[in-house]
C-alpha positions as CSV (number, residue, x, y, z in Angstrom):
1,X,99.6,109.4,104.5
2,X,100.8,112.8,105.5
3,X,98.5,113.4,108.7
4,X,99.9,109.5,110.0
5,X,103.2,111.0,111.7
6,X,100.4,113.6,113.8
7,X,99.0,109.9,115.0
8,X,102.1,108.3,116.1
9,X,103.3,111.6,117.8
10,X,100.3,111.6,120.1
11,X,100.7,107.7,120.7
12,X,104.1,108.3,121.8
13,X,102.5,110.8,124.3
14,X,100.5,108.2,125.9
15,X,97.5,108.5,124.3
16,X,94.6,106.9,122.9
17,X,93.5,109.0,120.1
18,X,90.2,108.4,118.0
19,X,90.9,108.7,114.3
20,X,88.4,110.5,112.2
21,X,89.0,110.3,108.1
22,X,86.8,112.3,106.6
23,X,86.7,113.6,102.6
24,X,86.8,111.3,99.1
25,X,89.3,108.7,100.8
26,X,87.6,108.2,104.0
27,X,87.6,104.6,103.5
28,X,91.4,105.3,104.8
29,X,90.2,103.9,108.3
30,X,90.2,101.0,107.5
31,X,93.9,101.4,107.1
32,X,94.8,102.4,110.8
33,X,91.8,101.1,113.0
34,X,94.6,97.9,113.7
35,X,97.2,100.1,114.6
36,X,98.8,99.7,118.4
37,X,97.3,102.7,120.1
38,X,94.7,103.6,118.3
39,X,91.1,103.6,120.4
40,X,89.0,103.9,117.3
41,X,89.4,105.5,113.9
42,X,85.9,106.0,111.6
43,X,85.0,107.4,108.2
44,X,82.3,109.9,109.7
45,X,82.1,112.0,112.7
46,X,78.7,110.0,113.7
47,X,80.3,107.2,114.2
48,X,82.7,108.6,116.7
49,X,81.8,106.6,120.4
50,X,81.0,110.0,121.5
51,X,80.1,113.6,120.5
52,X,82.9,115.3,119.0
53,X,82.5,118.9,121.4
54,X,83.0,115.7,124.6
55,X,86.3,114.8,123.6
56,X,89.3,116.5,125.8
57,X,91.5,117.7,122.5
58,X,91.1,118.0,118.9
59,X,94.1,118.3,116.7
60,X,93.4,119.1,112.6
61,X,95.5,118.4,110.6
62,X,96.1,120.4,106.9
63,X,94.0,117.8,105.1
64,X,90.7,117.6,107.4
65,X,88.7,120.8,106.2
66,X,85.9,121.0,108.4
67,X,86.6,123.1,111.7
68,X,84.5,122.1,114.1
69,X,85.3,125.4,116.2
70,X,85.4,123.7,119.5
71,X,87.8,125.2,122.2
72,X,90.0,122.5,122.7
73,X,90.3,122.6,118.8
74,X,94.3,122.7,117.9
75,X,94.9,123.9,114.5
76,X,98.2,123.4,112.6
77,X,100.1,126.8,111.9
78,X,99.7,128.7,109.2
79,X,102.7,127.4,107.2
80,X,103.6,128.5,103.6
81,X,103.1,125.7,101.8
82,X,105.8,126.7,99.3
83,X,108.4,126.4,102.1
84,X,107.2,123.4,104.4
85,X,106.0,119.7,103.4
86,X,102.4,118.8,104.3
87,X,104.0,116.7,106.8
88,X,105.6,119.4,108.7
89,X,102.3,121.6,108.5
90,X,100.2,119.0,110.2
91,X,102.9,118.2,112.6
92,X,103.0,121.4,114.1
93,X,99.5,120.8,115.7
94,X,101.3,118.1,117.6
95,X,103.9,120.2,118.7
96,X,101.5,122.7,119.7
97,X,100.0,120.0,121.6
98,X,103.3,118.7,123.4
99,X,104.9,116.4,121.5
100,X,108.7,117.4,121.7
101,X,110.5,113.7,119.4
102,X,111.7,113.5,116.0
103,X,108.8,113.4,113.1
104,X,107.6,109.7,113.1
105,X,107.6,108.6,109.8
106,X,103.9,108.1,107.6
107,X,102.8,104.7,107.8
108,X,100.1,102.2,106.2
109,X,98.9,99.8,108.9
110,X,101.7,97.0,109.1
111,X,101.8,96.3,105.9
112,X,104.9,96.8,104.0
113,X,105.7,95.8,100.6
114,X,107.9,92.9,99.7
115,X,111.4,93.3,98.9
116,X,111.9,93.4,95.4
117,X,115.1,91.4,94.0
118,X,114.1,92.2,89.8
119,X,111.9,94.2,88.3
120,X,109.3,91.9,86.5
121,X,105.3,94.1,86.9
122,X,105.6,97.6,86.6
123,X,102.0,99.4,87.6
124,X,101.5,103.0,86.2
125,X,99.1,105.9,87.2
126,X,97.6,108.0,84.4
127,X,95.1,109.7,85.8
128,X,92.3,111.5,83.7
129,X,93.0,114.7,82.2
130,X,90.4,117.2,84.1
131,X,91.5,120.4,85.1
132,X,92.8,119.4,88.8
133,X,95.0,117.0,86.9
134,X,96.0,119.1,83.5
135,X,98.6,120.3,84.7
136,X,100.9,117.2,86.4
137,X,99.6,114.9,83.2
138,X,102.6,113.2,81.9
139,X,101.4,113.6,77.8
140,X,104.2,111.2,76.8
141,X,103.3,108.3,79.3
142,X,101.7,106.1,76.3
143,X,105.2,105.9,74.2
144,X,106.9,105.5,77.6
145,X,104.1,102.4,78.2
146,X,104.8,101.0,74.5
147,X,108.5,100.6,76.1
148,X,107.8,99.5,79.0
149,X,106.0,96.6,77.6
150,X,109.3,95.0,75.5
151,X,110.6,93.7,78.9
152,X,107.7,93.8,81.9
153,X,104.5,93.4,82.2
154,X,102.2,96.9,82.8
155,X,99.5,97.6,84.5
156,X,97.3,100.7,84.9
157,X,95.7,101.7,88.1
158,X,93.7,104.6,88.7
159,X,89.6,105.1,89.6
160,X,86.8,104.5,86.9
161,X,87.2,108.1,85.6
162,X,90.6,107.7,85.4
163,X,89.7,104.8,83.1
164,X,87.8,107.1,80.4
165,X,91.6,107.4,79.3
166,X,92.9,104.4,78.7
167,X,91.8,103.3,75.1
168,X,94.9,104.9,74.1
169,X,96.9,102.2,75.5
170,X,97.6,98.7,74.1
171,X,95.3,95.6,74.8
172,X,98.6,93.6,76.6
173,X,98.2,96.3,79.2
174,X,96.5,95.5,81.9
175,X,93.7,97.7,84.4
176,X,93.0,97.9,87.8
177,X,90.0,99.6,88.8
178,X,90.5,100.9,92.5
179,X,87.8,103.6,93.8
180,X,88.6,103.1,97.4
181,X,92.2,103.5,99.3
182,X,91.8,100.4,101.0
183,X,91.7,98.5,97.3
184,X,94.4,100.2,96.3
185,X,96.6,99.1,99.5
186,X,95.4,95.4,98.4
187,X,96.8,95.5,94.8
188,X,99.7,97.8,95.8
189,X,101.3,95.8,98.2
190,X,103.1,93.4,95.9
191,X,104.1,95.7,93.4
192,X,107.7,95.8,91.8
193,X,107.9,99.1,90.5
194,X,105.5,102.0,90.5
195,X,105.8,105.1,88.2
196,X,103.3,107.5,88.2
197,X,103.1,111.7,88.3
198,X,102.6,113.7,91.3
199,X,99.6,111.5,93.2
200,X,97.5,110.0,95.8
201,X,98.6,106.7,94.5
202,X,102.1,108.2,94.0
203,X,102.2,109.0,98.1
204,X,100.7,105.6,99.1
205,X,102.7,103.7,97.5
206,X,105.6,105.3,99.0
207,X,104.6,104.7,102.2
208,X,103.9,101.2,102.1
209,X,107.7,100.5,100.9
210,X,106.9,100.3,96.9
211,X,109.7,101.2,95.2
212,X,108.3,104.1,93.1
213,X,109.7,106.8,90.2
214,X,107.6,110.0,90.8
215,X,107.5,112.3,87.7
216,X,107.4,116.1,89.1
217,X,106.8,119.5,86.9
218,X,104.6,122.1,88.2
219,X,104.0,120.4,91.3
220,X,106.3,121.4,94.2
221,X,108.6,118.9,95.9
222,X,108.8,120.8,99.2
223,X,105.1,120.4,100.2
224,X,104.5,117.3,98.2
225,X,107.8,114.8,98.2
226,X,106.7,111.2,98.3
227,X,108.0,109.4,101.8
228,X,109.5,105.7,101.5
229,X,112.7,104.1,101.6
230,X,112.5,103.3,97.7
231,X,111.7,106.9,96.1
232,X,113.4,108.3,92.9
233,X,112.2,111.3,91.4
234,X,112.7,112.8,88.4
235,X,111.5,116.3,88.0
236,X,111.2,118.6,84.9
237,X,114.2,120.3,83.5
238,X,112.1,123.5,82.9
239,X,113.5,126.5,84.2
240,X,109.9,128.1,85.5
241,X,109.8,124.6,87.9
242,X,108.1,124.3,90.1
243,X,105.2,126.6,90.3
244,X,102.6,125.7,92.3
245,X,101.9,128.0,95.6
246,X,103.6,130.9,93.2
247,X,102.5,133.7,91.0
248,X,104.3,131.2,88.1
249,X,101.0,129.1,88.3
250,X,98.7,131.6,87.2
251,X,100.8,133.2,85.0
252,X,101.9,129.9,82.7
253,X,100.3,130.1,78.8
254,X,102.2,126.4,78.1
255,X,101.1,123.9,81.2
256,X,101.6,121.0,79.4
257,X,104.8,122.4,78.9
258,X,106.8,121.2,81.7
259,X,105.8,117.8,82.6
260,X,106.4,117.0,78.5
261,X,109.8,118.1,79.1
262,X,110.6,115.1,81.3
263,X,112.2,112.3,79.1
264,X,111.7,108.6,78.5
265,X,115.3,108.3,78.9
266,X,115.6,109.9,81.9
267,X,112.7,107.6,83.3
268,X,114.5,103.9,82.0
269,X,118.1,105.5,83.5
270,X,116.2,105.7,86.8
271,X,114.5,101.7,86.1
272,X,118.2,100.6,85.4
273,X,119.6,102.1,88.6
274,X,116.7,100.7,91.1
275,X,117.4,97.4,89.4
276,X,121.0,97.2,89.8
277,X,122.6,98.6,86.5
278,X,120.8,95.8,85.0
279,X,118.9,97.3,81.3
280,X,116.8,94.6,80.7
């Protein structure tokens, strides 16, 4: 979602550009191939309509890893991550390249969720607990889920290892299996309310107009704050957060510290105001 304002900015240029998604969600294509302006937009650099040393510019973004170190190759600067949102960081390859506007805003195709009048399904990410995700885990998600359930329905969403942590949760909750963004996008689309911790899923949903509670602790707002219209975040009370892109990060001896911190109250306040005042 992040590197989609670098795509509008060169349409607004006048150009064409061919799209190449690359990395675990490369499936993304799939997601901007219909956009107005867009030539083509692949999952693989083989099945650009060219080679990729013929084509007159190259713009990176932060995301896209591989460097194809190709003269007309324009590379974002080298922004501190700690003081600029991914956004930003990728859109300064488009500035390098020209592009003068205001940042256009991330987008999902054309799809945009429906407006949402009372909450009724409330879809929750729980992602598993490896050591990329330790650290953002929201440990107290399961008594928040037991809660939940008295007055919506719940669903979990999240990939099949993601799903290796689920037994934990009651058998009215309900899973969604999604291993591709493009599946994701399907089952997100219509979606009340999404709560979730700093995430992929967190992001897209966002984007696509969900309203959406993101739960932040070591993770750091300035590089990583969701984009939408309908975006409430609660972040932990912990004085030490955030810490990521900081010596803090290394340094912590209590991880699950700060995201444990963050309160059920705190999260059914924020469900009471995005449904009017209403406690249901």
């Amino acid at each position: 979602m992040f590197a989609t304002p670098v795509i509008s900015a060169v349409i607004a240029m006048g150009y064409a550009p061919s799209v190449l998604v690359e990395g675990k969600w490369r499936d993304g294509f799939r997601l901007i191939e219909n956009v107005d302006g867009v030539k083509e937009c692949v999952g693989s650099v083989d099945d650009l309509e060219r080679p990729i040393a013929q084509y007159a510019h190259i713009l990176r973004t932060v995301g896209h890893r591989k460097r194809f170190n190709l003269p007309q190759e324009i590379l974002p600067d080298d922004l501190s991550p700690s003081l600029n949102h991914e956004i930003d960081m990728n859109m300064s390859a488009a500035r390098k390249f020209g592009f003068t506007g205001e940042t256009p805003k991330p987008f999902v195709r054309n799809l945009r969720a429906k407006p949402v009048h009372e909450i009724k399904h409330v879809y929750i990410s729980d992602p598993a607990s490896n050591a990329f995700w330790q650290r953002r885990k929201f440990l107290p998600m399961l008594g928040v889920v037991n809660m939940l359930l008295k007055s919506y329905a719940v669903t979990l969403i999240g990939s099949r290892r993601d799903k290796d942590g689920w037994d934990k949760y009651p058998l009215e909750v309900n899973h969604i299996i999604t291993d591709t963004i493009v599946s994701a996008v399907e089952h997100l689309v219509d979606v009340d309310l999404f709560i979730s911790q700093d995430c992929g899923l967190l992001q897209l949903a966002a984007a696509m107009g969900v309203p959406v509670i993101g739960l932040f602790g070591p993770t750091s707002l300035v590089k990583n704050h969701p984009q939408g219209e309908n975006v409430t975040i609660i972040t932990s009370p912990e004085a030490c957060a955030p810490c990521q892109n900081t010596p803090r990060w290394s340094a912590c001896t209590q991880p699950m510290k700060c995201m444990s911190a963050i309160t059920a109250k705190e999260i059914f306040n924020a469900i009471d105001t995005i449904n009017g005042g209403v406690h249901l």
